[in-house]
C-alpha positions in Angstrom: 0.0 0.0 0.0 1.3 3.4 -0.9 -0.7 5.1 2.2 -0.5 3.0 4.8 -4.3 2.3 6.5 -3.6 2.9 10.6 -5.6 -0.1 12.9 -5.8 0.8 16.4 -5.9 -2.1 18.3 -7.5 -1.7 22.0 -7.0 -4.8 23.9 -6.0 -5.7 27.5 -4.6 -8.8 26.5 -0.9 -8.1 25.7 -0.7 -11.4 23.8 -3.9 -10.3 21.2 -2.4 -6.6 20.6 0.8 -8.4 19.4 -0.7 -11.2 17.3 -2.7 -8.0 15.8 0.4 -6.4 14.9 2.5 -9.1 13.9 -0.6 -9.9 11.4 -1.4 -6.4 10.1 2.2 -5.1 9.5 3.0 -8.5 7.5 0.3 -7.3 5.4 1.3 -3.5 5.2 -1.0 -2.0 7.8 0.5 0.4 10.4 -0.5 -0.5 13.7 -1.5 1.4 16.6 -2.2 -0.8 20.6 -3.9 0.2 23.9 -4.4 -1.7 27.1 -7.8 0.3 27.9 -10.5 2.5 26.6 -8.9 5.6 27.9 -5.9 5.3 26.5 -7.5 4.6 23.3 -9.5 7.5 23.1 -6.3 9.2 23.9 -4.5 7.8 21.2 -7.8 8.6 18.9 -7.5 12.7 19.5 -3.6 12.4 18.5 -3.5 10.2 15.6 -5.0 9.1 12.6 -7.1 6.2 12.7 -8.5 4.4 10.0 -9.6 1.2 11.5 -10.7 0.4 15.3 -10.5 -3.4 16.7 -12.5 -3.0 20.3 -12.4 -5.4 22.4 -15.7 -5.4 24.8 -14.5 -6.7 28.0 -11.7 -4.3 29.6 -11.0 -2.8 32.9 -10.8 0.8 33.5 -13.3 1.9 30.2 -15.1 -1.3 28.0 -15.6 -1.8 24.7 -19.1 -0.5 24.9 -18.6 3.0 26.8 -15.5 3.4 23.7 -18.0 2.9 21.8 -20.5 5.2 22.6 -17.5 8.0 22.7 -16.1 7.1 19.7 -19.8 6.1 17.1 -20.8 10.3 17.5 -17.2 11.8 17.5 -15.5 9.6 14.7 -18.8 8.3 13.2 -16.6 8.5 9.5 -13.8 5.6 11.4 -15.1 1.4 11.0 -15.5 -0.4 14.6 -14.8 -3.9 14.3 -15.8 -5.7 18.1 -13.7 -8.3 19.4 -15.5 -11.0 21.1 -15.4 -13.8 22.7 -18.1 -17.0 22.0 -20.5 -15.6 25.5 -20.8 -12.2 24.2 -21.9 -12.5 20.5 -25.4 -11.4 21.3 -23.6 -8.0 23.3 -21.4 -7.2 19.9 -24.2 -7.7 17.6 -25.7 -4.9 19.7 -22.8 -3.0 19.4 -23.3 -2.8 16.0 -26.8 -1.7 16.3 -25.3 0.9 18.1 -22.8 2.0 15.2 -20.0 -0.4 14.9 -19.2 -1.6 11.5 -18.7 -5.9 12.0 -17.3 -8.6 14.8 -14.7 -11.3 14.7 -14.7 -13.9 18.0 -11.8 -14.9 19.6 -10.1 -16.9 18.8 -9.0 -15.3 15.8 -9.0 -17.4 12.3 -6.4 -15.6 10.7 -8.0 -15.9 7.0 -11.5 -14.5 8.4 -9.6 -11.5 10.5 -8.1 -10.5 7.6 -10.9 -10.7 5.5 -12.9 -8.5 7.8 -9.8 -6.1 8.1 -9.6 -6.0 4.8 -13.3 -5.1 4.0 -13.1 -1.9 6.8 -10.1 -0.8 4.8 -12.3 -0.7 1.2 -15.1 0.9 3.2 -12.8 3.3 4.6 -11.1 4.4 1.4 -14.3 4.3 -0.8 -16.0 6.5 2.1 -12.6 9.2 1.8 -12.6 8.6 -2.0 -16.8 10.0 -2.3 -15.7 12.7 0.3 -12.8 13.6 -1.5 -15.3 13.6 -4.8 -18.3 15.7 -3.4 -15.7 18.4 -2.1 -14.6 18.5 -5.2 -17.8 19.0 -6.7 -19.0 21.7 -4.5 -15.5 23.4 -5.4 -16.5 23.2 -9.0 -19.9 23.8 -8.3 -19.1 27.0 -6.4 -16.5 28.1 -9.4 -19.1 27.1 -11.6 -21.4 29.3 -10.0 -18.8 32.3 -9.7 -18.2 32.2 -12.9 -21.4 32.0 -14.1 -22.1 35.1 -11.8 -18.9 36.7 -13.4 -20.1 35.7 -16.5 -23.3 37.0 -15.8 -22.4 40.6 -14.5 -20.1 41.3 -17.7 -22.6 40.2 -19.4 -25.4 42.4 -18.1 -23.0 45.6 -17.8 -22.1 45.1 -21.9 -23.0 48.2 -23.6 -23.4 46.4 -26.8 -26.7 44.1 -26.8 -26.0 40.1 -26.6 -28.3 37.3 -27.4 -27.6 33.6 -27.3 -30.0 31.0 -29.0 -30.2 27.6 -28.6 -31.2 24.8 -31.8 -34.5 25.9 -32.0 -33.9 29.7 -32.8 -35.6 30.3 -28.9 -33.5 33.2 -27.2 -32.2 31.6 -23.8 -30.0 34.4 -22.8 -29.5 38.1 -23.3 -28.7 41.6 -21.8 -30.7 44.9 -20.6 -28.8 46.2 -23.6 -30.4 44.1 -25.8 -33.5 45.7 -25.3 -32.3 49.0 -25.5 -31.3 48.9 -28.5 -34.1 47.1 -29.9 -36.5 49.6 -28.1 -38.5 47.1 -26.3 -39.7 48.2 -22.9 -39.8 46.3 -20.2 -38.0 42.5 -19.1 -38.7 39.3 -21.0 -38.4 36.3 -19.0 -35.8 33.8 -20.9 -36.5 31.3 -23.1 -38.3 33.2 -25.7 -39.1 33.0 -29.8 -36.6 34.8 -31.5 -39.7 36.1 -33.7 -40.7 38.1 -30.2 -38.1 40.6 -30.6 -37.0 40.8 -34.2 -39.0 40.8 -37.5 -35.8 41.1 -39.4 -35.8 38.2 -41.8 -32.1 39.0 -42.9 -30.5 38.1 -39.4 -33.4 35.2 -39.3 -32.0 33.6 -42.4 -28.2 34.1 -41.5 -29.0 32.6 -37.8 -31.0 29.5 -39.3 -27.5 29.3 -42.0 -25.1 29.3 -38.8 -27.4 26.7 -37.0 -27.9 24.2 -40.2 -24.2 24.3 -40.2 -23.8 25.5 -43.3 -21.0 28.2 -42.4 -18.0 27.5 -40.7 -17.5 26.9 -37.4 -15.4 29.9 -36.9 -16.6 32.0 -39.4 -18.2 35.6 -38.3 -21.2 36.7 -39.9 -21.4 41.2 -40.0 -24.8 42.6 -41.4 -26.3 46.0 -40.2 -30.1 45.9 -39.4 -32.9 48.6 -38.9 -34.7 48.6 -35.6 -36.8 51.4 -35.2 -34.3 54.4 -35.6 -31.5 52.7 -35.1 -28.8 51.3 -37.0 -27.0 47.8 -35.5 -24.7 45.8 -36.6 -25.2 42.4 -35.5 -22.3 39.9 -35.5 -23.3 36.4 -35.4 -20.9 32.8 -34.6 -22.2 29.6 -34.0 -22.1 28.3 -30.5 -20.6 25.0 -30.2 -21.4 21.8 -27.9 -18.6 19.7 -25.8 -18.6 17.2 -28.8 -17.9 20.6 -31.4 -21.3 20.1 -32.5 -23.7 23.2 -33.5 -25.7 23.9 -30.4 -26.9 27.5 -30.9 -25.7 30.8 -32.1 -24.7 33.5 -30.1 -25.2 37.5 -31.6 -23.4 40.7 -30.5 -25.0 43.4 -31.7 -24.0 47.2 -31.4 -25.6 50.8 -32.4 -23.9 52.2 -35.3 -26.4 54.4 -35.4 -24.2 58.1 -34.7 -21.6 56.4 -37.2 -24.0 56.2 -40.0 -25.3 59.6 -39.3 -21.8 61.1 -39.5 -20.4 59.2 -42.5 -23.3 60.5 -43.9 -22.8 64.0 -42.9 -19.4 63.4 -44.4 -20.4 62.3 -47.6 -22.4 65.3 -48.1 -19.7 67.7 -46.6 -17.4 66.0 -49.3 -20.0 66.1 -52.0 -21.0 69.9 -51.3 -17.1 71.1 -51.2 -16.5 69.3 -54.4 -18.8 70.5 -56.1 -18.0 74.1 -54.7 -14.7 74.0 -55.8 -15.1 72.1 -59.4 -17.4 74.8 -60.6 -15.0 77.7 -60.4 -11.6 75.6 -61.3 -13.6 74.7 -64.3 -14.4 78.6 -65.0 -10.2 79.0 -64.3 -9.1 76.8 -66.6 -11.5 77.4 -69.5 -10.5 81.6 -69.4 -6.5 80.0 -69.2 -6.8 77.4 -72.6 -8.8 80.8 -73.8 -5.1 82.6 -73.0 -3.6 79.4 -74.1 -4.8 79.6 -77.5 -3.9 83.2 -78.0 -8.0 84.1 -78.3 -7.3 87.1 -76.0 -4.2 88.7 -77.9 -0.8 86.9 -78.7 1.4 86.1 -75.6 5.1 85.4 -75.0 6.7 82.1 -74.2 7.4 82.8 -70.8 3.4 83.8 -70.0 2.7 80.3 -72.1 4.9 78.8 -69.8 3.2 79.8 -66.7 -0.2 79.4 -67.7 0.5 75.9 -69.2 1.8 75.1 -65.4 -1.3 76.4 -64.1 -3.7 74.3 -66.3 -1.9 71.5 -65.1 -2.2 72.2 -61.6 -6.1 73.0 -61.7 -6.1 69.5 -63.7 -4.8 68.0 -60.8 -7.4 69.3 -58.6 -9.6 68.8 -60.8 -8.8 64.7 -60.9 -8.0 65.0 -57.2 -12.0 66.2 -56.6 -13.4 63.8 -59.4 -11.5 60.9 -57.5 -13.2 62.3 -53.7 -16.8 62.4 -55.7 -16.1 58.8 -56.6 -14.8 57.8 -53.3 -18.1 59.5 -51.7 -20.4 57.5 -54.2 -18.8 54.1 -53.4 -19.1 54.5 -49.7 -23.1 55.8 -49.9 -23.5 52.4 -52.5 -24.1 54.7 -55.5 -20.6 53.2 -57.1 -23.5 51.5 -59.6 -25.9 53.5 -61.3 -27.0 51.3 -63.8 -25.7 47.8 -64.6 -25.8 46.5 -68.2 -24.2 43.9 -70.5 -21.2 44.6 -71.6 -18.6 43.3 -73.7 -15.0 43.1 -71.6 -13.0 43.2 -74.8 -14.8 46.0 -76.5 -13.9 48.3 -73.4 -10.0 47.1 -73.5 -10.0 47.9 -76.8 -10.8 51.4 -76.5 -8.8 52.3 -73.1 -5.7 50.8 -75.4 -6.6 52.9 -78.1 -6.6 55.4 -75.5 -3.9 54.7 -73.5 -1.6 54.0 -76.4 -0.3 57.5 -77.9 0.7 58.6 -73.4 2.7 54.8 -73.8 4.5 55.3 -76.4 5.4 58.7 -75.3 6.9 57.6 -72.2 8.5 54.4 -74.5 6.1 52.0 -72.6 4.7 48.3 -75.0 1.1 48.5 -74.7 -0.4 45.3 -75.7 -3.8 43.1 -74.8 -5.1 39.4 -75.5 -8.7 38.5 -75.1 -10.0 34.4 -75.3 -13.2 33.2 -74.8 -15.1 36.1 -73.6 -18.5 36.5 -72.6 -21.0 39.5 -71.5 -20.7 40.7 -68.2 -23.5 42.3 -66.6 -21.7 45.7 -65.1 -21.7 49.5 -65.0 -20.4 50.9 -68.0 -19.0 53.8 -66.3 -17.2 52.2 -63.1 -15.3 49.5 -65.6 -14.6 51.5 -68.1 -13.2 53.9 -64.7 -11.6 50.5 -63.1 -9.7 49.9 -66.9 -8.4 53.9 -67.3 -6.7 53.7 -63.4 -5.1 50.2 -64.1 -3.4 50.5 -66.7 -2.2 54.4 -66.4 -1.0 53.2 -63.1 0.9 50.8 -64.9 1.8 53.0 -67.5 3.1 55.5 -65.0 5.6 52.9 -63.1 6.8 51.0 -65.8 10.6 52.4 -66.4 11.2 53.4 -70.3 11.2 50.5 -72.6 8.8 48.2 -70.3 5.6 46.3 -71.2 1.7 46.5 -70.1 0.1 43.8 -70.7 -3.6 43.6 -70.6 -5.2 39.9 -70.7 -9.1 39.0 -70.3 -10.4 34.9 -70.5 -13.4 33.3 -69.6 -13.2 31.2 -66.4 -16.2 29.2 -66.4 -18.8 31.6 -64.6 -16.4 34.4 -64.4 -13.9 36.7 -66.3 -10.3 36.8 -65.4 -8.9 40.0 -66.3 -5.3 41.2 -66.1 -3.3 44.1 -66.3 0.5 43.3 -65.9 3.6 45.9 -65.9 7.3 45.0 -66.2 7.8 48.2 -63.7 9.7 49.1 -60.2 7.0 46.2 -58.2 5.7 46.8 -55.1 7.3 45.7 -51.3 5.4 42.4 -49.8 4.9 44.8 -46.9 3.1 47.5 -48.5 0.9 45.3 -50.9 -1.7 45.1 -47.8 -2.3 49.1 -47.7 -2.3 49.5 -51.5 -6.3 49.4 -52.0 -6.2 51.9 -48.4 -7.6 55.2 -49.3 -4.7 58.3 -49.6 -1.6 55.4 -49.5 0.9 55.8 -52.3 3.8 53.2 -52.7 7.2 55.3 -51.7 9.8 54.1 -53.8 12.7 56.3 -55.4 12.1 55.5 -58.8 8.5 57.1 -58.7 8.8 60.2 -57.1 7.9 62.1 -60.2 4.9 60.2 -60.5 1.8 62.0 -59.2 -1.7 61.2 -57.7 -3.8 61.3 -55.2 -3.5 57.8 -53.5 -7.5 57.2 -54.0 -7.0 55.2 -57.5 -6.6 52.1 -56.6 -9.4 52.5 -53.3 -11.6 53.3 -56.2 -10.9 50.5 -58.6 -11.3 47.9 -55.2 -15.2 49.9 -54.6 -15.9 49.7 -58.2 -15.1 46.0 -58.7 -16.4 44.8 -55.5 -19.9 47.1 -56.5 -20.4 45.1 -59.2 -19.9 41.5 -57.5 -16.2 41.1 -58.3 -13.2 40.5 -56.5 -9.7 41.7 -57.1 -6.2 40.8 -56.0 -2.6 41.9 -57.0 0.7 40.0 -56.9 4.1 41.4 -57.0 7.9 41.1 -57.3 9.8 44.2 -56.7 12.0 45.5 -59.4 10.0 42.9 -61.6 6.4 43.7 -61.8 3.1 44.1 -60.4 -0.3 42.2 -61.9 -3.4 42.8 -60.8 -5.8 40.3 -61.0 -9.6 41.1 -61.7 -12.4 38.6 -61.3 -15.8 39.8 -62.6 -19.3 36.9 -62.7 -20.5 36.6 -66.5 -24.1 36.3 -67.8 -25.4 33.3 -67.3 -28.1 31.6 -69.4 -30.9 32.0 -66.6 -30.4 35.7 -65.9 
């Protein structure tokens, strides 16, 4: 035995407490003797006692007053009685009276062990379940704390949270919740879903997260209306011990003063663009007026200036153009009208117009087109998507370089690509590259100007019209950028 059980063994004969404990420590018990009840109980508020052998008949304290000390005080600790043939009928009382079995003298050494042996499994099974229902109270009072932790967070959350279980009922949520769904009052937990929300968007994406047709650890981000607010609810499936689906659980927060001021930004942006375009346009029209010698003949040096001037109010002219389109793509006007249209038709005419500012700056111009079909797109934001692509890589590809532009059909989409032989871009910077204002430092383009909202612009446009775009690079090699726009079906 790795923990020794302890056998106290109160006897007055000398010649029974050492048969006991010859016995017992042969078979790995640790024994403990007294002559007399008193020195037993004495022994018993010391040590640690597993198992009792009580005889009945002693002087000074018997077996039956030990007993009736011990049974209330140590009622956790097996009495076995030792007896003698005359007083079976006392010990069978004694264990009426609490103690756990008997053996008679004389002792049959198979039988006293068996019955030692038997106390011993009662004893450990009886510490074993103790040791098992502390524990559980332990966990069941972390379980609880937690739970009230968990519960208090929970409840102090600004943002509303709702947890469902498999059949869509709402089994848990916050005051916030309510708040922001303008429900007065408490409702009492489980409850239809349908009771609060009328929303059938976040219906459907809940049912899709509990059928298990989205990942496990996918996200799902929609913005809903309830009554005049804006939320955006974020829903994840909530998973079981075995990983299973068990519910989903919804966080959902008021993006309500957010809406309101994007939208007062748009118009801010709208209204100062289209303050300033009006009179840059009345600038520049009176300067190519000056330009072109219409108001009297001028000198090369006035030419000179006003040239550099046109340019500049060209710039801010682009620069405004590119902040309407930015404004458009974040309201969702990026698509006006959506048509078919016919991919290779449009590359045609940017090369056509791309060509004579390529050659000019020694830059190969070149397309390929194979097995095209009609997409169904705005005219205006692919043709927009085509001009910014390839003057971009017109403008950094170095002087004897090549833009390839390349369009084949994919099945149920069109690939499109528009590669450059020019200065690359950094594996660190290709992240930012479709951020709104970032421009690509490198020493090589410095002379190269813009306003950094290009390429945000292209990313709005072809995601507007259900596309998806992506762009590898090698610096000092080349850049592609990779377009992927649905056809037109036969069913549409």
């Amino acid at each position: 035995m790795d923990d020794k059980v302890a056998v106290l063994v109160v006897d007055d004969e000398k010649v029974v407490r050492d048969g006991c404990h010859r016995v017992l420590t042969g078979k790995g018990y640790e024994v403990l003797m007294a002559e007399n009840g008193e020195v037993a109980i004495g022994i018993l508020a010391k040590e640690n006692v597993d198992i009792i052998l009580l005889d009945l008949k002693m002087p000074v304290m018997s077996g039956e007053e030990v007993l009736e000390q011990v049974c209330p005080v140590y009622p956790e600790i097996p009495v076995i009685i030792i007896t003698g043939h005359g007083t079976i009928d006392t010990a069978v009382e004694c264990m009426k009276k609490g103690a756990y079995d008997f053996i008679t003298k004389p002792f049959q050494i198979d039988q006293f062990l068996l019955t030692i042996n038997r106390a011993a499994e009662k004893r450990r099974l009886e510490q074993k379940t103790r040791a098992y229902e502390e524990e559980k109270r332990r966990n069941l009072y972390d379980l609880n704390l937690e739970k009230s932790r968990l519960r208090t967070i929970i409840n102090c959350m600004a943002n509303g949270v709702m947890v469902t279980n498999r059949n869509l009922e709402v089994v848990l949520h916050n005051p916030a919740l309510m708040r922001l769904l303008e429900i007065p009052g408490e409702v009492e937990n489980p409850f239809s879903l349908e009771r609060i929300f009328n929303n059938e968007s976040l219906i459907t994406t809940l049912k899709k997260i509990q059928s298990g047709e989205s990942h496990k650890e996918e996200f799902i981000s929609q913005e809903i209306e309830a009554g005049s607010n804006v939320i955006r609810a974020i829903s994840a499936p909530a998973l079981g011990p075995e990983g299973d689906v068990v519910g989903t659980v919804t966080v959902l927060e008021d993006i309500t003063a957010f809406k309101q001021l994007d939208e007062m930004k748009s118009d801010f942006v709208n209204m100062v663009a289209h303050e300033l375009r009006s009179p840059l346009v009345s600038i520049r029209q009176q300067n190519s007026v000056l330009l072109e010698g219409l108001a009297g003949p001028l000198e090369k040096k006035q030419k000179e200036f006003l040239g550099r001037g046109v340019k500049k109010i060209d710039a801010l002219l682009e620069l405004i153009n590119d902040l309407l389109d930015i404004a458009k793509i974040e309201a969702g006007r990026a698509v006006e009208h959506r048509i078919p249209i016919d991919i290779g038709k449009v590359i045609e005419e940017t090369v056509a117009l791309m060509e004579p500012r390529a050659k000019e700056q020694g830059v190969s111009l070149s397309y390929t087109c194979d097995n095209l079909s009609p997409v169904q797109a705005d005219p205006k934001s692919i043709e927009e998507i085509f001009n910014n692509l390839v003057s971009n890589a017109i403008n950094y590809s170095p002087e004897g370089g090549q833009v390839i532009i390349s369009a084949k059909g994919l099945g149920e989409y069109m690939e499109i690509k528009v590669s450059d032989t020019g200065v690359g871009i950094d594996p660190e910077e290709l992240p930012k590259i479709f951020d709104k204002f970032y421009r690509v430092k490198h020493p090589k383009t410095r002379q190269v100007m813009g306003t950094g909202l290009g390429l945000a612009i292209v990313k709005g446009a072809v995601e507007a019209n259900h596309g998806k775009i992506d762009v590898e690079s090698v610096p000092d090699t080349g850049t592609t950028f990779r377009i992927l726009l649905p056809v037109i079906t036969s069913d549409e």
